[in-house]
Backbone as JSON, one array per atom type, in Angstrom:
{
  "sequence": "XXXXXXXXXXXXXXXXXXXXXXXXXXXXXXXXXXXXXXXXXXXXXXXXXXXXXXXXXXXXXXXXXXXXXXXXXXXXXXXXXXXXXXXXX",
  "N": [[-28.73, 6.96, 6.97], [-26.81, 4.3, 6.71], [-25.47, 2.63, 4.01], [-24.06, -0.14, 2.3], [-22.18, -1.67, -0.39], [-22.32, -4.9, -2.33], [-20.41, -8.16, -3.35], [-22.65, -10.52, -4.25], [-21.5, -13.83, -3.3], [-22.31, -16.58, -3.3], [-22.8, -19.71, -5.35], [-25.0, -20.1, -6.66], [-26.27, -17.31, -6.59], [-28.65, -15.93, -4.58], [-30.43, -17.85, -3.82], [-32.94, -20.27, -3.09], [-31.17, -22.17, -0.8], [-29.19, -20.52, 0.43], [-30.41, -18.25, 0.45], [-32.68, -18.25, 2.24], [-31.05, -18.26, 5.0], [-29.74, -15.75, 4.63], [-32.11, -14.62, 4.85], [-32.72, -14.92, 7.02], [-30.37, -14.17, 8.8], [-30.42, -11.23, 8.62], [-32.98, -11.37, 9.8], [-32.61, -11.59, 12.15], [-30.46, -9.49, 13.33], [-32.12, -7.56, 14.49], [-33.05, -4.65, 13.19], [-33.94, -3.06, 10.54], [-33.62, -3.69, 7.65], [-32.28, -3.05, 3.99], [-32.53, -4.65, 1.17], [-31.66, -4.04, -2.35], [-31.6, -4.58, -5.02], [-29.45, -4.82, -8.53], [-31.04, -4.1, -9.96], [-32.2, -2.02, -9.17], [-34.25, -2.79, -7.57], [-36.1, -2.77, -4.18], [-36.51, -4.84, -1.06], [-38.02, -6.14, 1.73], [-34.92, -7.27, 3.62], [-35.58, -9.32, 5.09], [-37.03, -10.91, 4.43], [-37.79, -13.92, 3.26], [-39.43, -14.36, 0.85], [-39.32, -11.94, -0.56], [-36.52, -11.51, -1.25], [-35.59, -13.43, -2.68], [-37.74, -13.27, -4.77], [-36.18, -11.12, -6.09], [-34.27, -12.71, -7.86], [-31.36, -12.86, -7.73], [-28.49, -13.32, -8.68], [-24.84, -15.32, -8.6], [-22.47, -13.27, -8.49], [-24.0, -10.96, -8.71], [-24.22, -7.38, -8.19], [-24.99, -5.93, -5.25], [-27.25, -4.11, -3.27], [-27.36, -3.03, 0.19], [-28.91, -1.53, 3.17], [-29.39, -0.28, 6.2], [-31.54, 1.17, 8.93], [-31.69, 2.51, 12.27], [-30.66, 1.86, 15.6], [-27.66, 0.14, 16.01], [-27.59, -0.3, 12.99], [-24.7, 0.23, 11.15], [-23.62, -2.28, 12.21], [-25.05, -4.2, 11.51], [-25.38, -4.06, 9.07], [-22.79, -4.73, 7.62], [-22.49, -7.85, 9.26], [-24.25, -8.38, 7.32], [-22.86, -8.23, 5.37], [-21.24, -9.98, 5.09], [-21.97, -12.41, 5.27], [-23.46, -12.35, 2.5], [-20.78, -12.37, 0.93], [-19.54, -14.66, 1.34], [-19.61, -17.55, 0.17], [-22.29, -19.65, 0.2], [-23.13, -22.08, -0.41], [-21.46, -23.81, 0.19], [-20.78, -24.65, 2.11]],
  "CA": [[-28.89, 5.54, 6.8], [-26.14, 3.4, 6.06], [-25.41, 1.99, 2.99], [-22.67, -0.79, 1.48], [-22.44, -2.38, -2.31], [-21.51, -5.98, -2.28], [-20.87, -8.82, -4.17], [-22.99, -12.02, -3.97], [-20.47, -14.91, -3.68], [-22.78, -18.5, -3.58], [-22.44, -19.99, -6.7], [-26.51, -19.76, -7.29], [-27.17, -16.19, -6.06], [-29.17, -15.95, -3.58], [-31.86, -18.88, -4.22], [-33.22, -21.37, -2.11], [-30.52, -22.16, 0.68], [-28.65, -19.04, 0.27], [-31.36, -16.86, 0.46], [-32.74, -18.58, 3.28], [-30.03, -18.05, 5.66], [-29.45, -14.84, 4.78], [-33.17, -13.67, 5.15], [-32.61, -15.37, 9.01], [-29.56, -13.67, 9.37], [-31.25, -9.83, 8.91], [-34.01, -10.99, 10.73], [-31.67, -11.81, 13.74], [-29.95, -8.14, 13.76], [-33.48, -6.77, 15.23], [-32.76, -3.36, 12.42], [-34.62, -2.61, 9.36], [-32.6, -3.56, 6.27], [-33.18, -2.99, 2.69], [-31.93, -5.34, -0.13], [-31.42, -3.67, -3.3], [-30.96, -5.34, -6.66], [-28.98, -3.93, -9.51], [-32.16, -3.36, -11.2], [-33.08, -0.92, -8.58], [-35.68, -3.14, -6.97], [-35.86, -3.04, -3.02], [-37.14, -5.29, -0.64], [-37.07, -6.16, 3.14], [-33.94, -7.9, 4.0], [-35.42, -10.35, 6.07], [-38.5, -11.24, 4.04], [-37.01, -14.71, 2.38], [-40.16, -14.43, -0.21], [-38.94, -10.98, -0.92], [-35.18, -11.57, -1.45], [-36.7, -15.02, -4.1], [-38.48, -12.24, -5.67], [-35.27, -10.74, -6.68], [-33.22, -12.93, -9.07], [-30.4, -12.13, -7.61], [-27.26, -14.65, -9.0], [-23.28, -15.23, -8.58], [-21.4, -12.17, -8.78], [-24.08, -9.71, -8.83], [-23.77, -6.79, -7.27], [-26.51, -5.6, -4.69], [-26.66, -3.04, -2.3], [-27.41, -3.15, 1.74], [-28.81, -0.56, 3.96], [-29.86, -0.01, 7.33], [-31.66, 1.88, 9.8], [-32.11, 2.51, 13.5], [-29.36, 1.44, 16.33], [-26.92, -0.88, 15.13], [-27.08, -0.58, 11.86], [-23.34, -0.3, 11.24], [-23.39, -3.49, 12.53], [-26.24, -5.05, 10.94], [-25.0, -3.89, 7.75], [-21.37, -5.6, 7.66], [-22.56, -8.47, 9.0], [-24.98, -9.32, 6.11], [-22.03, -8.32, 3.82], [-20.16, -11.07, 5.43], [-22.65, -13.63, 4.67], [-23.15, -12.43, 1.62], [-19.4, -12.38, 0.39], [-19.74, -16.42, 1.72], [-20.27, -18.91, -0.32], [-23.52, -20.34, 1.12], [-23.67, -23.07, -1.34], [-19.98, -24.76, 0.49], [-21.61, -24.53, 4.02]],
  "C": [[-27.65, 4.98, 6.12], [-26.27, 2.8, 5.05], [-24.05, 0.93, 2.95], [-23.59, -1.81, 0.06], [-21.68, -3.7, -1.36], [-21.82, -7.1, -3.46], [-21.63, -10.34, -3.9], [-22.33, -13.48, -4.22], [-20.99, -16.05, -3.56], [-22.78, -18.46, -4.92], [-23.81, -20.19, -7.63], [-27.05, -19.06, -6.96], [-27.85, -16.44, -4.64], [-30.99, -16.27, -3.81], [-31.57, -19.81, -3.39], [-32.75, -20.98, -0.7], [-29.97, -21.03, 0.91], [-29.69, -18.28, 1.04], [-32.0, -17.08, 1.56], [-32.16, -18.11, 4.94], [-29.4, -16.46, 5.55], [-30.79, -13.68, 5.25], [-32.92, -13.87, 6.82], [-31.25, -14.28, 9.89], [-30.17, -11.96, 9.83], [-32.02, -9.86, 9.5], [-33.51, -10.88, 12.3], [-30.7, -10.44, 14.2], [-31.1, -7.21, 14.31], [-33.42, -5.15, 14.32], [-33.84, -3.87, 11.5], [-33.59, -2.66, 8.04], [-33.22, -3.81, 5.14], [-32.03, -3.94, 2.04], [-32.21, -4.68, -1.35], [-30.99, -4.4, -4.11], [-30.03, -4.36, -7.81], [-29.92, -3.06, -10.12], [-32.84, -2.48, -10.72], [-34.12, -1.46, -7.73], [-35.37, -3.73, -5.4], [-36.81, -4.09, -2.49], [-36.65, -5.45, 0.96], [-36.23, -7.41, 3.26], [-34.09, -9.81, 4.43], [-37.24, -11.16, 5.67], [-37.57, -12.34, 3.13], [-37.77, -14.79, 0.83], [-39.61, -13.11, -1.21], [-37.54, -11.08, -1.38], [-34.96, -13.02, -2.74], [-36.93, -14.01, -4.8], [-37.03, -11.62, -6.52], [-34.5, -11.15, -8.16], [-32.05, -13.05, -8.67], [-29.15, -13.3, -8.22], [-25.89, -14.39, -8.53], [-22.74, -13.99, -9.0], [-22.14, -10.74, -8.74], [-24.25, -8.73, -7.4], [-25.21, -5.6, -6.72], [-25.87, -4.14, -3.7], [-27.55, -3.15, -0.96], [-27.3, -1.83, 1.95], [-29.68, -0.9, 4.68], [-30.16, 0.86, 7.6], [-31.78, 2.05, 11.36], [-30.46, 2.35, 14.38], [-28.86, -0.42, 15.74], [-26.89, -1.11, 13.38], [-26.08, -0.8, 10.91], [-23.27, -1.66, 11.06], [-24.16, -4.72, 11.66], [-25.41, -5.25, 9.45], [-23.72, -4.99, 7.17], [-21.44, -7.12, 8.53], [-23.0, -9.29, 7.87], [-24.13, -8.97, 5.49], [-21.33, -9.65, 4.07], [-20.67, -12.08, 5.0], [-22.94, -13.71, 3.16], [-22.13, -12.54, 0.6], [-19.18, -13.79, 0.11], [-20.67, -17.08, 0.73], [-21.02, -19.82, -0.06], [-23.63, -21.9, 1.02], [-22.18, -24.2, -0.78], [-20.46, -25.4, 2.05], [-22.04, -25.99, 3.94]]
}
């Protein structure tokens, strides 16, 4: 299973609009991805209630993994969105 660390670059984590847009994005790679918090606490990717649940803010640093076909892919996109400043969009 794939893994990558990244950092969350909107300027309010990944709340509200952010988090939004990024639960749509994982749901749109048809994979299985996990969101990881610092604090250890997973959830699915593409669950926007689940990724709320988190906390997650500016700068911190989460971790992304996949499974199945495409995951590679899956994976490095959501870093991309996450790297993005949601909150400029």
């Amino acid at each position: 299973m794939p893994e990558r660390t990244v950092t969350v670059a909107s300027s309010v984590g990944l709340h509200a609009r952010p988090a939004s847009l990024f639960a749509q994005a994982a749901a749109a790679t048809g994979t299985t991805v996990t969101l990881t918090s610092a604090a250890g606490r997973s959830v699915n990717a593409a669950s926007i209630l689940g990724v709320l649940s988190l906390g997650i803010g500016h700068g911190e640093v989460v971790t992304l993994a996949a499974e199945g076909d495409g995951a590679d892919e899956a994976i490095a996109a959501l870093a991309a969105v996450l790297e993005t400043d949601l909150d400029k969009e």
